[in-house]
Residue frames as a rotation matrix with the C-alpha (Angstrom) as fourth column:
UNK 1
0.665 -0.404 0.628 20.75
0.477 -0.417 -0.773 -19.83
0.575 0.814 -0.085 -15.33
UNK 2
0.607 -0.520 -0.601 23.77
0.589 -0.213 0.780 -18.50
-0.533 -0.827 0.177 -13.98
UNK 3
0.811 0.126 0.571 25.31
0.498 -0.661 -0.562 -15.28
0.306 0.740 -0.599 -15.44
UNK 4
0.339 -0.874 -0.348 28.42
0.582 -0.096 0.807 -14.72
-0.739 -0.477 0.476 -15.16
UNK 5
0.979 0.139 -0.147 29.88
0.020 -0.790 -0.612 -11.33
-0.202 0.597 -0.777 -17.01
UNK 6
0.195 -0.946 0.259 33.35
0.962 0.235 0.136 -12.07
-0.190 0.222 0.956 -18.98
UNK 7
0.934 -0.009 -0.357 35.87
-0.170 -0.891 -0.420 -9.53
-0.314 0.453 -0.834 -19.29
UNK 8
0.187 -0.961 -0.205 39.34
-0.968 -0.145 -0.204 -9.80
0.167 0.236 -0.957 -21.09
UNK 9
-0.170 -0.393 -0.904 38.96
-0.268 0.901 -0.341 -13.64
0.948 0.185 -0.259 -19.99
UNK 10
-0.998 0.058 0.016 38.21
-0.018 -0.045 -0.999 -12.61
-0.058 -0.997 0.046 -16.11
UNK 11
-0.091 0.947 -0.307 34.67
0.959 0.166 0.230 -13.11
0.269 -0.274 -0.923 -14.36
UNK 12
-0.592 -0.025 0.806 34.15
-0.167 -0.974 -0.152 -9.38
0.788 -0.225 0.573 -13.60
UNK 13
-0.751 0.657 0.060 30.79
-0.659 -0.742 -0.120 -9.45
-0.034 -0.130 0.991 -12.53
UNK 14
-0.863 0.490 -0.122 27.62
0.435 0.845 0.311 -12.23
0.255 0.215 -0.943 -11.58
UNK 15
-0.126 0.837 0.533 24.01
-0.498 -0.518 0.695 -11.35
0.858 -0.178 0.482 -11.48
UNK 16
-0.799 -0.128 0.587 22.78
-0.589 0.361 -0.723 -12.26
-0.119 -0.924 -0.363 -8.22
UNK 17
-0.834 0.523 0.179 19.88
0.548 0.823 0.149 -14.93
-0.069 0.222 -0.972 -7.48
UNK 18
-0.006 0.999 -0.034 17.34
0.526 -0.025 -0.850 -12.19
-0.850 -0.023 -0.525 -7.70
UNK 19
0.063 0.287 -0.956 18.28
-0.785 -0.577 -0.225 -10.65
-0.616 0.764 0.189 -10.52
UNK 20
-0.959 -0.048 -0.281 18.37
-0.244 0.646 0.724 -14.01
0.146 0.762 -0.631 -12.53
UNK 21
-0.582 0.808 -0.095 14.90
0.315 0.116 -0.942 -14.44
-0.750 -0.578 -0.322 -11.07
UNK 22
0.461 0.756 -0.465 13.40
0.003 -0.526 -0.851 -11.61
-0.887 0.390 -0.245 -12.76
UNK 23
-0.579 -0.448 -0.682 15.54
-0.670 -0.216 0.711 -12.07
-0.465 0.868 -0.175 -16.01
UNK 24
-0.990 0.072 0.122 13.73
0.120 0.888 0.445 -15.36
-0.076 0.455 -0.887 -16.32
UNK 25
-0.246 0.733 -0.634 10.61
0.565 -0.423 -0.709 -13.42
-0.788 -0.532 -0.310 -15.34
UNK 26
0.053 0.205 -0.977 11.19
-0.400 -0.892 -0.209 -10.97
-0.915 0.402 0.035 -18.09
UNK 27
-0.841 -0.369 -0.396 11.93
-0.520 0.343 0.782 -13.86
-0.153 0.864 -0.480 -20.81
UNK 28
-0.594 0.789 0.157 8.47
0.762 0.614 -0.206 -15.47
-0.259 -0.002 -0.966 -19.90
UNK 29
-0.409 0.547 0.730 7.04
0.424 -0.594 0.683 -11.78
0.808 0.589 0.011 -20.96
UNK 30
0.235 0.912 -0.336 5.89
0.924 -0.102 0.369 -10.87
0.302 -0.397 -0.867 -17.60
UNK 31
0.067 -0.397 0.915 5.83
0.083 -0.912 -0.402 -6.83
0.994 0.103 -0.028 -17.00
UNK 32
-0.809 -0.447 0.382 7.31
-0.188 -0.418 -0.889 -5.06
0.557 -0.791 0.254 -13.84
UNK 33
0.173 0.898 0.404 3.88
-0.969 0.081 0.234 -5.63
0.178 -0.432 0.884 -12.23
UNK 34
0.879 0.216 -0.424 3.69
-0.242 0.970 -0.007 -9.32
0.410 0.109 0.906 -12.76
UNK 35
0.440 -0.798 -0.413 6.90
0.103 0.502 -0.859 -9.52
0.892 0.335 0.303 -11.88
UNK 36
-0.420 -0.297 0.858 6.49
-0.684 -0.518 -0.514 -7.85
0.597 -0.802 0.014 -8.70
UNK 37
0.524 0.839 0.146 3.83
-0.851 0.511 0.121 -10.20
0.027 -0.188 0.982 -7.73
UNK 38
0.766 -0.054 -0.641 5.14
0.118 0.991 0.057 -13.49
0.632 -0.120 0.766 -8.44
UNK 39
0.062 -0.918 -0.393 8.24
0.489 0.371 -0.789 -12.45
0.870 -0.143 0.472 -6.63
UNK 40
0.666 0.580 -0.470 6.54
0.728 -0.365 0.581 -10.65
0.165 -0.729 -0.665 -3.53
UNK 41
-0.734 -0.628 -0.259 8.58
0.654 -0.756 -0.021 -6.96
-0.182 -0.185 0.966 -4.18
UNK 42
0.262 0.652 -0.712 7.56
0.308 -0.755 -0.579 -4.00
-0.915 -0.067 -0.398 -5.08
UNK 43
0.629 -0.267 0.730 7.12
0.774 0.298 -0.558 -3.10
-0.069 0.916 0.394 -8.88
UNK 44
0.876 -0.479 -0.058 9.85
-0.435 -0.836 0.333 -0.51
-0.208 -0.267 -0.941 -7.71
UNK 45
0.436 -0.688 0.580 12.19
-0.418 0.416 0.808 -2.69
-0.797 -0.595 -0.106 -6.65
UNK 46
0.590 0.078 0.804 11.65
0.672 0.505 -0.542 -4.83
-0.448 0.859 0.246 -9.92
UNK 47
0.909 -0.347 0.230 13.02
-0.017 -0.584 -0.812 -1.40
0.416 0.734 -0.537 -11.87
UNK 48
0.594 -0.803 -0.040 15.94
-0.769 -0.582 0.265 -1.33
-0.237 -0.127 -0.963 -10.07
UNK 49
0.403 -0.110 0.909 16.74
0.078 0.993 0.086 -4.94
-0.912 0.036 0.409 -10.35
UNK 50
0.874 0.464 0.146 16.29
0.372 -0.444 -0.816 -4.12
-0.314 0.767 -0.560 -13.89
UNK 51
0.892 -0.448 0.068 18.43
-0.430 -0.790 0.437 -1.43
-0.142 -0.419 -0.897 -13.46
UNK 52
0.209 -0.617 0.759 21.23
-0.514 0.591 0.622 -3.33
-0.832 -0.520 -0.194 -12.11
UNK 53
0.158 0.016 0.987 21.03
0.371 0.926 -0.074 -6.11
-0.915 0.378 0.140 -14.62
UNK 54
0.968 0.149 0.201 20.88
0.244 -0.392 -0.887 -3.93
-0.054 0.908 -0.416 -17.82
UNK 55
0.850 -0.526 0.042 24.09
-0.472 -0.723 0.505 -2.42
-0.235 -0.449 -0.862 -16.17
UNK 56
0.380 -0.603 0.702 25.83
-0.551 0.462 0.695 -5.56
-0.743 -0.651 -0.157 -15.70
UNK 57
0.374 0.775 0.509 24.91
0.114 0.507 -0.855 -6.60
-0.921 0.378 0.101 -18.89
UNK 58
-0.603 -0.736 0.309 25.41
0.506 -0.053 0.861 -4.28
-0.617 0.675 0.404 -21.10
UNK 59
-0.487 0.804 0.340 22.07
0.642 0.065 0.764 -4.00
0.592 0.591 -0.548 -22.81
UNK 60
-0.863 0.372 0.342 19.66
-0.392 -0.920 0.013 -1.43
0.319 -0.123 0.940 -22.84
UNK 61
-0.495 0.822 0.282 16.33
-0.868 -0.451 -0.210 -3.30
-0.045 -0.348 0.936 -22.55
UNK 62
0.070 0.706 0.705 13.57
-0.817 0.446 -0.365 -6.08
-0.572 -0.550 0.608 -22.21
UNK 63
0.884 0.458 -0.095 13.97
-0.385 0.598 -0.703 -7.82
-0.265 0.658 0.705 -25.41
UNK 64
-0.012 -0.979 -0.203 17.88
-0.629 0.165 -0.760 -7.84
0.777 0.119 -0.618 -25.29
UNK 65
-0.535 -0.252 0.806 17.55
-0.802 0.449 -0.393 -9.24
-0.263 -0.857 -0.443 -21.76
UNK 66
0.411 0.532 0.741 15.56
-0.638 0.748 -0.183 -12.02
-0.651 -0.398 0.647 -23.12
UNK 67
0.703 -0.451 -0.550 17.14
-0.459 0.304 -0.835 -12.60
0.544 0.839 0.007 -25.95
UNK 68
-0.187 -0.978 -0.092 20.02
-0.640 0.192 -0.744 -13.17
0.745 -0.080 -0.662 -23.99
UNK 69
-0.124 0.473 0.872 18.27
-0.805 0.465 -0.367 -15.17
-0.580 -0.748 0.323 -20.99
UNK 70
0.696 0.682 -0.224 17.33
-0.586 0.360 -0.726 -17.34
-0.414 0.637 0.650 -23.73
UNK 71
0.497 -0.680 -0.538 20.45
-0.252 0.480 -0.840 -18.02
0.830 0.554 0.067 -25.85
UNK 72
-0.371 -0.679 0.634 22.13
-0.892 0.070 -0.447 -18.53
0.259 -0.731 -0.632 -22.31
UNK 73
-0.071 0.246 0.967 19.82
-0.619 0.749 -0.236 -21.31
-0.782 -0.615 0.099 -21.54
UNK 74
0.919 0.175 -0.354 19.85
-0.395 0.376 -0.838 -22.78
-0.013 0.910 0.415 -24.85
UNK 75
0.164 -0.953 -0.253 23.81
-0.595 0.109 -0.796 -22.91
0.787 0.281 -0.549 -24.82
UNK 76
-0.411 -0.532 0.740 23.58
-0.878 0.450 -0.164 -24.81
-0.246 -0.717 -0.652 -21.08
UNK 77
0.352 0.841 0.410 21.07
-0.682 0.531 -0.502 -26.78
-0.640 -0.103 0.761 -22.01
UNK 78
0.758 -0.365 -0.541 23.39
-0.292 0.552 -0.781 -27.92
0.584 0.750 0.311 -25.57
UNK 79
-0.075 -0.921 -0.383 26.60
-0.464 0.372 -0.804 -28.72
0.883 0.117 -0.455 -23.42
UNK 80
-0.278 -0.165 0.946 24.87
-0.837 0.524 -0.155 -30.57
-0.471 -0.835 -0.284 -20.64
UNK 81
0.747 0.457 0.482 23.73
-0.339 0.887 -0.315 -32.94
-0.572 0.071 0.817 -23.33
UNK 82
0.541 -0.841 -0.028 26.76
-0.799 -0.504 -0.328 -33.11
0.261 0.200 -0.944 -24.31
């Protein structure tokens, strides 16, 4: 998944490869713990990530970020069959 944050038509703004990590992390349901774990941080680190991503986003929280983690891979997934 590759986020990429439109603004006015311009790329502002791209999550990096760990925060798409733990977005996909957070669309499979797994909490700041779990998420520290599979990804060998601290479940510190994980909030800021978080953090960061909510920021970049827009969005306030866990179920927006999957929601959207979701419809993002849904939409690559329709225009590579294509």
């Amino acid at each position: 998944m590759r986020t990429l944050i439109h603004r006015d038509g311009q790329i502002v703004e791209a999550l990096t490869h760990r925060e798409e990590e733990i977005a996909e992390q957070v669309a499979r349901g797994l909490s700041n713990r779990q998420i520290a774990a599979v990804c060998g941080i601290s479940p510190e680190t994980v909030k800021r990530h978080l953090a960061s991503i909510y920021s970049k986003l827009a969005m306030r929280g866990r179920v927006g970020l999957a929601i959207h983690v979701l419809r993002t891979r849904a939409a690559l997934e329709t225009s590579l069959q294509s």
